[in-house]
C-alpha atoms as a printed R data frame, in Angstrom:
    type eleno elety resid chain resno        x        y      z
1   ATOM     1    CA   UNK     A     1  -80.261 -167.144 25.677
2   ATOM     2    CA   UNK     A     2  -79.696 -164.384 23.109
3   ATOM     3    CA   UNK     A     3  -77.720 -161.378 23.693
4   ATOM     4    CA   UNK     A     4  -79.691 -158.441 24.551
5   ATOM     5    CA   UNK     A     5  -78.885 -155.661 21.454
6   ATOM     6    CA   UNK     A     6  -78.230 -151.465 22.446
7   ATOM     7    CA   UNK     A     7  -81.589 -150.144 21.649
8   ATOM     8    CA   UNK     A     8  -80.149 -147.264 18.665
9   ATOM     9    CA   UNK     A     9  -82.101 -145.214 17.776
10  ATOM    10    CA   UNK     A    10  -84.126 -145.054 14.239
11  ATOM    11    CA   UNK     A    11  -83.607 -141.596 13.679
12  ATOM    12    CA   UNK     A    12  -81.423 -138.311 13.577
13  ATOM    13    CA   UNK     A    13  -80.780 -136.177 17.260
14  ATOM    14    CA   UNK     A    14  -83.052 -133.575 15.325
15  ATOM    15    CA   UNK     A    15  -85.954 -136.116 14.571
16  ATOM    16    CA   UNK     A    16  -84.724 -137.274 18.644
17  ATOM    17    CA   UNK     A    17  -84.827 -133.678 19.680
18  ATOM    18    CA   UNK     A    18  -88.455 -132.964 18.248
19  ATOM    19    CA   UNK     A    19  -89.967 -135.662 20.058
20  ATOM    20    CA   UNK     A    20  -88.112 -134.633 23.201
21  ATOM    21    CA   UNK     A    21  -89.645 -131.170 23.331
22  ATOM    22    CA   UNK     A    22  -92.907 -132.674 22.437
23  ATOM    23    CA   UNK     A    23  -92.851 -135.121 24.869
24  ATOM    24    CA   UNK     A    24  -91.815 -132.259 27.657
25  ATOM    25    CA   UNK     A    25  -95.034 -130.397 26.168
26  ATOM    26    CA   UNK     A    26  -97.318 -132.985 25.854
27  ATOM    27    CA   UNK     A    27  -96.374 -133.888 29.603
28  ATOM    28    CA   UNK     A    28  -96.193 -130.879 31.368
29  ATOM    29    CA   UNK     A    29  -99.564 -129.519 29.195
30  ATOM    30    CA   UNK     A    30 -101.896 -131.633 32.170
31  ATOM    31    CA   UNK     A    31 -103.213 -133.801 29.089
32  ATOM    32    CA   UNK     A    32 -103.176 -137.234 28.796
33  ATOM    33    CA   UNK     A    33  -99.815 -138.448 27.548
34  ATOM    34    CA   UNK     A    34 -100.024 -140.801 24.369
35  ATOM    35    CA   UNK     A    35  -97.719 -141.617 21.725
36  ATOM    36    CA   UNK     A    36 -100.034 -140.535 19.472
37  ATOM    37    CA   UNK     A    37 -100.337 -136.852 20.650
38  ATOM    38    CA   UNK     A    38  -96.349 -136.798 21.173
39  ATOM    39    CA   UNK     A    39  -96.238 -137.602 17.391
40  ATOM    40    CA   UNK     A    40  -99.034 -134.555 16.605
41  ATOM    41    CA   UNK     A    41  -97.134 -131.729 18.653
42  ATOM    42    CA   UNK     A    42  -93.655 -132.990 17.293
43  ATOM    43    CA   UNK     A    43  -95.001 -133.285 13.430
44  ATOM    44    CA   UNK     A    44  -93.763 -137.125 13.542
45  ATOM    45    CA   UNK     A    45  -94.829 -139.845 12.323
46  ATOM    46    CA   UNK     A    46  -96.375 -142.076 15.605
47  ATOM    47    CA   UNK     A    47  -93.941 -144.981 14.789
48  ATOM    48    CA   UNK     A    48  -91.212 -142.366 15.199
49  ATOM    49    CA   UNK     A    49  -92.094 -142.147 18.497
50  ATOM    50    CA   UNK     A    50  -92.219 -145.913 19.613
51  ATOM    51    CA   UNK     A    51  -89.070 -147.274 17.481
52  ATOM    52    CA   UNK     A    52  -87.419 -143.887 19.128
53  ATOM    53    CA   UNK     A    53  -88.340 -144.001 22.887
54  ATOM    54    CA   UNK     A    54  -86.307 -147.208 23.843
55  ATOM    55    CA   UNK     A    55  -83.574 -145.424 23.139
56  ATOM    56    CA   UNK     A    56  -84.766 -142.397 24.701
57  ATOM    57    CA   UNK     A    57  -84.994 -144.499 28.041
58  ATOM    58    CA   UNK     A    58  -81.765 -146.463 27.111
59  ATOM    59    CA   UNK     A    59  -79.717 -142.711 27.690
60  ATOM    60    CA   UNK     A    60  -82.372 -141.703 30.723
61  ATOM    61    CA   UNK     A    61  -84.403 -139.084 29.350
62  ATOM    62    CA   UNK     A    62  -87.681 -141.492 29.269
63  ATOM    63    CA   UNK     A    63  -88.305 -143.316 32.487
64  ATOM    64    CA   UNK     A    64  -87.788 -147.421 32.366
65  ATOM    65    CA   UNK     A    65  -91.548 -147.540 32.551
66  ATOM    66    CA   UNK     A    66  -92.026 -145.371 29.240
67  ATOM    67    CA   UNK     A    67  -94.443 -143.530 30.577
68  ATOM    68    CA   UNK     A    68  -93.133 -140.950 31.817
69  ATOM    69    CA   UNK     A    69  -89.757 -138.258 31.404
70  ATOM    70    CA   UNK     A    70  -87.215 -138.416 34.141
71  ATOM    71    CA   UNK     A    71  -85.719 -135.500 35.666
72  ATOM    72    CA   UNK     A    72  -82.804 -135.051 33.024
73  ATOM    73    CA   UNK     A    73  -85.671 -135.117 30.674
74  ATOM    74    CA   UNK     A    74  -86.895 -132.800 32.091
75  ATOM    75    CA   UNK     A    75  -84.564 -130.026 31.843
76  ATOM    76    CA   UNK     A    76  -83.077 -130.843 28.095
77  ATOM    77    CA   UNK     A    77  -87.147 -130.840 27.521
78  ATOM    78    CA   UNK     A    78  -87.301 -127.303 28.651
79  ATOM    79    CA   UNK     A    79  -84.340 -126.330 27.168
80  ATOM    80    CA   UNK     A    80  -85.250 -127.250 23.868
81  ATOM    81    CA   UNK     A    81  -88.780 -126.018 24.687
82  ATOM    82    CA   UNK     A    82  -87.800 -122.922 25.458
83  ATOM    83    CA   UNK     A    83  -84.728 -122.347 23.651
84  ATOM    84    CA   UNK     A    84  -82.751 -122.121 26.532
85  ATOM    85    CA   UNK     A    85  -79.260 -123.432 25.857
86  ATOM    86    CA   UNK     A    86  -77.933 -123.651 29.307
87  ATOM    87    CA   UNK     A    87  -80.794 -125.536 30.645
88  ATOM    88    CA   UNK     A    88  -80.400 -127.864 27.443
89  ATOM    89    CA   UNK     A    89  -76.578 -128.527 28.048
90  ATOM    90    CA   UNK     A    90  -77.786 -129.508 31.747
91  ATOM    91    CA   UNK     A    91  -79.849 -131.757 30.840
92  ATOM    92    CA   UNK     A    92  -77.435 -133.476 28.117
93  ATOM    93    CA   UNK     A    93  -75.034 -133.685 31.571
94  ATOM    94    CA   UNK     A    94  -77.132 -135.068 33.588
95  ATOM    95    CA   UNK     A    95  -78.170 -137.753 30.610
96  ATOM    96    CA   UNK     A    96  -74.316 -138.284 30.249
97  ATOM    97    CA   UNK     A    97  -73.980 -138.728 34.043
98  ATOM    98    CA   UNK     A    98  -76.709 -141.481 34.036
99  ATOM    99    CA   UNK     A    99  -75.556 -142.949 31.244
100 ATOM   100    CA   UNK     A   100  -72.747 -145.686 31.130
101 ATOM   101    CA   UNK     A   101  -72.198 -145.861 27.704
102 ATOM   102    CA   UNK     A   102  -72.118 -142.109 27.317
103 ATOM   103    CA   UNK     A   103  -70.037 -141.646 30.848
104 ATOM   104    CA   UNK     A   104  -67.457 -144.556 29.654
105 ATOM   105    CA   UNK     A   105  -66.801 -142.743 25.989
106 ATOM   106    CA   UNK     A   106  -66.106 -139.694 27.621
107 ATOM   107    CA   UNK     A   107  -63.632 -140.905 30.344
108 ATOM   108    CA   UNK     A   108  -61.805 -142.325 27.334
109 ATOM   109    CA   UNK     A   109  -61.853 -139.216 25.264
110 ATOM   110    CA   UNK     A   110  -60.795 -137.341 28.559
111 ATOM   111    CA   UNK     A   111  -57.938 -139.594 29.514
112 ATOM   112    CA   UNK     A   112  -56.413 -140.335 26.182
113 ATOM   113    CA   UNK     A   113  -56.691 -136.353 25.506
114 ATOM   114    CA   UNK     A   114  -57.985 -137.283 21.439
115 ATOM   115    CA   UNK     A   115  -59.806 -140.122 20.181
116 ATOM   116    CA   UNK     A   116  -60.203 -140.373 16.323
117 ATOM   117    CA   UNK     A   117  -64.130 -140.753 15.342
118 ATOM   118    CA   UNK     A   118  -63.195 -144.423 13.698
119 ATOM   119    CA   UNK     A   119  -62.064 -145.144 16.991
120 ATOM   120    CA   UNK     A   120  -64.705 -143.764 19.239
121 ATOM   121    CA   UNK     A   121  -67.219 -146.051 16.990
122 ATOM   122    CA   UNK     A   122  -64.407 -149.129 17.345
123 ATOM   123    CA   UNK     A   123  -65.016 -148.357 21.384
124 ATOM   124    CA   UNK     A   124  -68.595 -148.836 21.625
125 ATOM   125    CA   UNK     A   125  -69.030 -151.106 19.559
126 ATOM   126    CA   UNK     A   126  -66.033 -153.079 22.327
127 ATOM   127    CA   UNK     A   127  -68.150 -152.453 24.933
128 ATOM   128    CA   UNK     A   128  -71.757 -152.762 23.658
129 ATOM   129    CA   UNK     A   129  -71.077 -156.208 22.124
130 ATOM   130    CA   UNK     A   130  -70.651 -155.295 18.382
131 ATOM   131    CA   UNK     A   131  -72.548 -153.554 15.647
132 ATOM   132    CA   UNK     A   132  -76.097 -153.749 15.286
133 ATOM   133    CA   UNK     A   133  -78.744 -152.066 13.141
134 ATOM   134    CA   UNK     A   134  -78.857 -148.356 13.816
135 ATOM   135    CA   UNK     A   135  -75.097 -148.641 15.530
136 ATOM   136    CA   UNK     A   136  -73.863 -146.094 12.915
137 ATOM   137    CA   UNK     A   137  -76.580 -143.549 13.200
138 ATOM   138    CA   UNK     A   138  -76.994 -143.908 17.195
139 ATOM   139    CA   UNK     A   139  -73.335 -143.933 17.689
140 ATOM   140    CA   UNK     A   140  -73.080 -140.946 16.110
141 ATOM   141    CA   UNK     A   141  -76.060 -139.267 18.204
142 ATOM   142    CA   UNK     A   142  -74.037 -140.029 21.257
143 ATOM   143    CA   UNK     A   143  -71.020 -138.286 19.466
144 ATOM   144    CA   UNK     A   144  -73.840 -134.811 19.231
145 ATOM   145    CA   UNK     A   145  -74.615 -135.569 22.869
146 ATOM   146    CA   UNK     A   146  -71.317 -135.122 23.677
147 ATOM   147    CA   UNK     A   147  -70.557 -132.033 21.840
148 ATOM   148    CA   UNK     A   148  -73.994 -130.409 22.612
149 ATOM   149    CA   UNK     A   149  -73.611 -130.565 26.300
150 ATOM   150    CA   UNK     A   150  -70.306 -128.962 26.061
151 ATOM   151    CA   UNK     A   151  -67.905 -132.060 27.472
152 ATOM   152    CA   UNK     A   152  -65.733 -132.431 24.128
153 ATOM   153    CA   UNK     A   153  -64.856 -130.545 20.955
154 ATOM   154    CA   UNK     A   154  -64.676 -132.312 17.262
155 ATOM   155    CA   UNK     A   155  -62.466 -131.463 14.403
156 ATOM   156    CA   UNK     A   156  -60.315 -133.250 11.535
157 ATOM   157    CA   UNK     A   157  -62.282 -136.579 12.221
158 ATOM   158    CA   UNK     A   158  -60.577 -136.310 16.281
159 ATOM   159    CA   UNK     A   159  -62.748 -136.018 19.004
160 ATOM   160    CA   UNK     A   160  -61.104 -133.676 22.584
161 ATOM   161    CA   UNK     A   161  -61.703 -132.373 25.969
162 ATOM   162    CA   UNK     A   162  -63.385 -129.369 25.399
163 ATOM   163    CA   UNK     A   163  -61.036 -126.663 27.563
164 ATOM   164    CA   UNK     A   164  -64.948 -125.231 28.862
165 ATOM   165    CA   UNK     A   165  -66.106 -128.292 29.706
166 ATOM   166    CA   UNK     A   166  -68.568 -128.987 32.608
167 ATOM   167    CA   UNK     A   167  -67.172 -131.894 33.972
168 ATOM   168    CA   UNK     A   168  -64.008 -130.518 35.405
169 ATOM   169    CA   UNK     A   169  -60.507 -131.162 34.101
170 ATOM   170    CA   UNK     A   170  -59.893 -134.232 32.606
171 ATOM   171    CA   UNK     A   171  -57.471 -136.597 34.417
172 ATOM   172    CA   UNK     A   172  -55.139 -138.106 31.906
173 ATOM   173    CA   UNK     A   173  -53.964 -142.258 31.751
174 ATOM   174    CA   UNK     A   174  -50.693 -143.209 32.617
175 ATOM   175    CA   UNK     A   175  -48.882 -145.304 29.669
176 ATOM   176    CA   UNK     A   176  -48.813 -147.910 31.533
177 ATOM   177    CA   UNK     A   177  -51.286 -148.778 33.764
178 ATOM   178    CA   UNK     A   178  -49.608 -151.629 34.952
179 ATOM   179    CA   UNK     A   179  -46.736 -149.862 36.376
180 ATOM   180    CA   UNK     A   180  -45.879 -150.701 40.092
181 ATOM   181    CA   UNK     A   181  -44.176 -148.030 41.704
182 ATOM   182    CA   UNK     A   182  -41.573 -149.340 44.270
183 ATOM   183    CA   UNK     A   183  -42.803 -149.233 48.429
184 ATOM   184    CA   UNK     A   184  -40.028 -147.110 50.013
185 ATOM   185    CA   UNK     A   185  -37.614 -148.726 52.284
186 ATOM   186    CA   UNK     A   186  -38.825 -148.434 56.069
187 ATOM   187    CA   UNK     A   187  -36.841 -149.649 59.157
188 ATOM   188    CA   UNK     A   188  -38.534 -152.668 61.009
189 ATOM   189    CA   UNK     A   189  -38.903 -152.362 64.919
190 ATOM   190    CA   UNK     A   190  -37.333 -155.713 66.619
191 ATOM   191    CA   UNK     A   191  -39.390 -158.978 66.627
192 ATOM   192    CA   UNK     A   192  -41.887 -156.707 64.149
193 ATOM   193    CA   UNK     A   193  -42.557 -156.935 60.456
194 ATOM   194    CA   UNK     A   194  -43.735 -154.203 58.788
195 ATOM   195    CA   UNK     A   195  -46.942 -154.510 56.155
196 ATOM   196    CA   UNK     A   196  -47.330 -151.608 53.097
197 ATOM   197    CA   UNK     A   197  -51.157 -150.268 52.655
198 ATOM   198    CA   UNK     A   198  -51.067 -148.482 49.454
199 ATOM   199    CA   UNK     A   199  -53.726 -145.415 50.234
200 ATOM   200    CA   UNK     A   200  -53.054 -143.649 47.134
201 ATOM   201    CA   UNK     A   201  -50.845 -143.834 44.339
202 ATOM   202    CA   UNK     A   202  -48.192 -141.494 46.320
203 ATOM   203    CA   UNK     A   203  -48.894 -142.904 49.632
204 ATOM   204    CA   UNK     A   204  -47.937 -145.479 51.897
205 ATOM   205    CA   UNK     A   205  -49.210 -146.336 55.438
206 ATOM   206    CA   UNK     A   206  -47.130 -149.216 57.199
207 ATOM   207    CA   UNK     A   207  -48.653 -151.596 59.934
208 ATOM   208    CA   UNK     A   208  -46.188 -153.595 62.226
209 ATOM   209    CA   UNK     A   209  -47.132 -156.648 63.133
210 ATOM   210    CA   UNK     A   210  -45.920 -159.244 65.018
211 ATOM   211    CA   UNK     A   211  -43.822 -161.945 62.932
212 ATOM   212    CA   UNK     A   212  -46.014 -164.674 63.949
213 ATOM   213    CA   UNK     A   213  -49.452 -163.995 65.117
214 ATOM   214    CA   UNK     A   214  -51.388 -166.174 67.329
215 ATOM   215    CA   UNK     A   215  -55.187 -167.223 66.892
216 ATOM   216    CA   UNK     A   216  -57.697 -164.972 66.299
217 ATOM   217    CA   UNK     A   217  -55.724 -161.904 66.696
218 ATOM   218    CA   UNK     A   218  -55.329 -160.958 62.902
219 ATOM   219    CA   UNK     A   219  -59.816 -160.684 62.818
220 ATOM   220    CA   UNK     A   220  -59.158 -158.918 66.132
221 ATOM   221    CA   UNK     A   221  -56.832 -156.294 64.985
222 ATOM   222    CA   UNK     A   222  -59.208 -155.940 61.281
223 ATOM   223    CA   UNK     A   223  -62.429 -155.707 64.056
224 ATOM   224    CA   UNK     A   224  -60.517 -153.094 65.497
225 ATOM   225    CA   UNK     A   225  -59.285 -151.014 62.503
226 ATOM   226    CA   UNK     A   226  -63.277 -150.823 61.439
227 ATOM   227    CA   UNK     A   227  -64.390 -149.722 64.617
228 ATOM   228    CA   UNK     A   228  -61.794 -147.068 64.798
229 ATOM   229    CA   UNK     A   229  -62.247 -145.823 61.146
230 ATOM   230    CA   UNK     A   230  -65.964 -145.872 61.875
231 ATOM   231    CA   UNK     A   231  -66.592 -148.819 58.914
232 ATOM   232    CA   UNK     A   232  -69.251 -150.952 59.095
């Protein structure tokens, strides 16, 4: 079976953003909602609209369905509507939130604190499968998406953290991430061994057990540790 391709879109963000707002319009206006009347308010051409909106549901502003806008269409709609910049930056969070292509690029521009455009496009096309038709135009939307909502910054071809952005500060990647930090040393009680749980990356908890444990009591003392820690 054939790989499924990214649906990119066919279009600029501002051909994107027209249909957006006209879609919000069209929607909210109690009409009947057509591609065709979508394509009037928007001053598109209708196949804009339908070689546009898979793309439009691929980042969550258009429901699965394509029938309808979901709620982070919602708000960018109205934002855009009404010229409303805050509510349009919530919306472009939420549609980053929702979005795993969009979420992943920006945990990688957050963590590696820069990310050259060449390689932000090398990145999505790793984890999309390769480059397809529209990859350089849509890639580059999700680039605006970014920057719109306020998560990153652009300059000299390098792509940052914005230092006001929404989504909290960013938390960087060690060089390694292989390392393995050494357990500390911990006394062991007589006729007891002692077993690390890592709980975090700076903490240890230490179980003794007995050296050799006899029949079921190992899925006794797990049965135990769930109903104690309230897991289910």
């Amino acid at each position: 079976m054939a790989e499924l391709q990214f649906p990119w879109a066919r279009n600029s963000w501002t051909i994107l953003t027209k249909i957006i707002r006209a879609w919000y319009s069209v929607e909210t206006g109690g009409g009947e909602v057509t591609q065709k009347k979508i394509a009037e308010v928007a001053g598109v051409q209708q196949s804009q609209v339908s070689t546009n909106k898979p793309f439009l549901q691929a980042i969550g502003v258009i429901s699965a369905e394509g029938t309808a806008m979901t709620e982070a269409g919602k708000r960018l709609g109205i934002g855009l509507y009404n010229e409303n910049e805050s509510m349009r930056r919530q919306g472009l969070e939420q549609v980053i939130k929702a979005t795993p292509i969009l979420k992943d690029m920006l945990e990688i521009v957050r963590g590696r604190g820069s990310l050259k455009t060449d390689d932000f496009y090398a990145e999505v096309a790793l984890r999309i499968g390769g480059r397809s038709e529209g990859f350089v135009t849509g890639t580059a939307i999700l680039i605006q998406i970014l920057t719109l909502s306020g998560a990153v910054e652009i300059a000299d071809n390098t792509i940052r953290p914005s230092k006001s952005s929404p989504f909290g500060e960013p938390t960087p990647l060690r060089e390694n991430a292989r390392e393995v930090k050494e357990l500390p040393e911990t006394p062991v009680s007589e006729g007891l061994k002692r077993i690390p749980i890592a709980v975090s990356t700076s903490k240890t908890w230490w179980v003794e057990v007995a050296e050799k444990p006899e029949g079921d009591e190992v899925e006794k003392f797990l049965a135990m540790q769930k109903l104690m820690f309230g897991i289910k």
